[in-house]
Phi, psi and omega in degrees: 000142184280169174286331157310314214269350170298314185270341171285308186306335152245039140275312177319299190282289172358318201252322201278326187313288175301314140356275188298329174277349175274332196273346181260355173234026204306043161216032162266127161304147167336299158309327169283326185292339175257339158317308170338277195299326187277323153346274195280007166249025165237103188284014171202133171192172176253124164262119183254047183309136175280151187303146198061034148261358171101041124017242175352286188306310172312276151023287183308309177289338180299287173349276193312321194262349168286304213244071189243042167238311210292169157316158166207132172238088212266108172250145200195123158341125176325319205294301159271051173254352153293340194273326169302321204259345145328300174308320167303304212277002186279348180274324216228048215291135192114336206301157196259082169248131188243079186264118187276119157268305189215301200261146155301130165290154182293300154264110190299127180293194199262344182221125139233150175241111177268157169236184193284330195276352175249013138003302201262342180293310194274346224275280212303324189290333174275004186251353173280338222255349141061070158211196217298353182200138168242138179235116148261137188257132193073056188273351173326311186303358188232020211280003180194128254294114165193156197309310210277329179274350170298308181302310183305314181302328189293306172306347185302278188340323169281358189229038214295348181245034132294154188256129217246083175259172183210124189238141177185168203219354190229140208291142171268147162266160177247114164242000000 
């Protein structure tokens, strides 16, 4: 296959992608709907959106429209871990969410939400719990050799056919 004919077959899913995600979601702005479509033509990927364009939401739907039986596994800055889970239910009403505090739920919901700092209280449970999509929120936070990115890369590391967004709102240096 040429490289045209490479790059129109993901123009192709790009348009059909977004389509399908505009017509299931009409109240995503234009941009969160090619978030999507960029999200879901991809299984690792970053979204670097500037703050206050719907990160999140994007995300979700993302999550939800890759997976939409499978686990999602949300690590996140303490500060924001209701606000995932407002959001998961505002995409997603009903949804079976597991923002981890002190104990393992007896049964893993469909989201579990973490923050980084609870990372190592959780770590066997969250490497057993294998699932279809992970989102770190705030990836700026894991951008250099420190105990919070080990942790976080490992679990990645542990889930290796899982799909990997990475989110930040604040510029990576590339070195």
């Amino acid at each position: 296959m040429t490289s045209a004919a490479l790059d129109t077959t993901a123009a192709d899913f790009l348009v059909a992608a977004a389509e399908r995600v505009s017509a299931g979601y009409p109240d995503l702005f234009r941009h969160q709907t090619t978030g999507v479509a960029f999200l879901l033509s991809r299984r690792k990927a970053i979204l670097a959106d500037d703050m206050g364009l719907g990160k999140t939401r994007t995300t979700i739907v993302a999550a939800r429209e890759h997976s939409p039986q499978g686990r999602v596994l949300v690590i996140t800055p303490a500060s924001m871990k209701r606000g995932w889970r407002r959001e998961i239910h505002l995409v997603e009403p009903g949804a079976s969410v597991d923002v981890l505090e002190k104990g393992d739920p007896e049964t893993p919901g469909r989201w579990t939400v973490v923050n980084y700092d609870r990372l190592p209280r959780f770590s066997e449970y969250l490497r057993e719990l294998r699932p279809d999509v992970i989102i770190v929120d705030e990836a700026h936070a894991i951008k250099n050799k420190s105990t919070r990115s080990s942790r976080t890369l490992g679990l990645i590391a542990a889930n290796p056919n899982a799909a990997v967004y990475l989110l930040t709102g604040t510029p990576m240096m590339n070195r």
